[in-house]
Residue, then its C-alpha position, 0 to 999 in steps of 0.5 A: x500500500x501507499x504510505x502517506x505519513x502525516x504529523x504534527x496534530x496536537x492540542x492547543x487553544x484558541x488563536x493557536x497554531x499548528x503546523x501539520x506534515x505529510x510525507x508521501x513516496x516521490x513516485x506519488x508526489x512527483x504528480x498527484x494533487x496534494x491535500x488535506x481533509x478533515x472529519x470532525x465526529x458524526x460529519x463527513x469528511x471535507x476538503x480543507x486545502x489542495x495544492x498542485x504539482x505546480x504550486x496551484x491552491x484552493x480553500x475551503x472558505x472557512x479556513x481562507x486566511x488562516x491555514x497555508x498549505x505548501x510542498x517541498x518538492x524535493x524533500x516530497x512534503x507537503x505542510x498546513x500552516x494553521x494559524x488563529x485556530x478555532x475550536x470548530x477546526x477540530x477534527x482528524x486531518x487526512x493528507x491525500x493524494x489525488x490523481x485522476x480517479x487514483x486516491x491515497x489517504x494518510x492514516x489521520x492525525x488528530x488537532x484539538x482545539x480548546x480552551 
């Protein structure tokens, strides 16, 4: 199976920040859309960024201005720089890899946030 490893989750309190990490083989890396979701208990899992081969990004709207996603192409990382957190970002964040109807997910890291 693919691995795609993520760390860096953890607790903090709102307004904090967290970084998160996701490493993925260079074979995957080289040319899937890289992102991350999340899934907070009893909802589904949604789409908090993407990042392509290039450099490309999209948000999703509630997170625009707080997270930054990246990729370090040669070290086959990418990163979400979470910053003013919210109690509502909680969740188990999934890094993922996407290309065409090809899909690899991490096994989830779990951010806390709370006062």
């Amino acid at each position: 199976q693919v691995q795609l490893v993520e760390s860096g989750g953890g607790l903090v309190q709102p307004g904090g920040s967290l970084r998160l990490s996701c490493a993925a083989p260079g074979s995957i890396f080289s040319i899937y859309v890289m992102g991350w979701y999340r899934q907070a208990p009893g909802k589904q899992r949604e789409l908090v960024a993407r990042i392509t081969r290039g450099g490309s990004t999209n948000y999703e709207d509630s997170v625009k201005g707080r997270f930054t996603i990246s990729r370090d192409n040669a070290k086959n990382m990418v990163h979400l720089q979470m910053n003013s957190l919210k109690p509502e970002d909680t969740a188990v964040y999934y890094c993922s890899a996407e290309w065409g109807a090809s899909n690899y997910w991490g096994q989830g890291t779990q951010v806390t946030v709370s006062s």
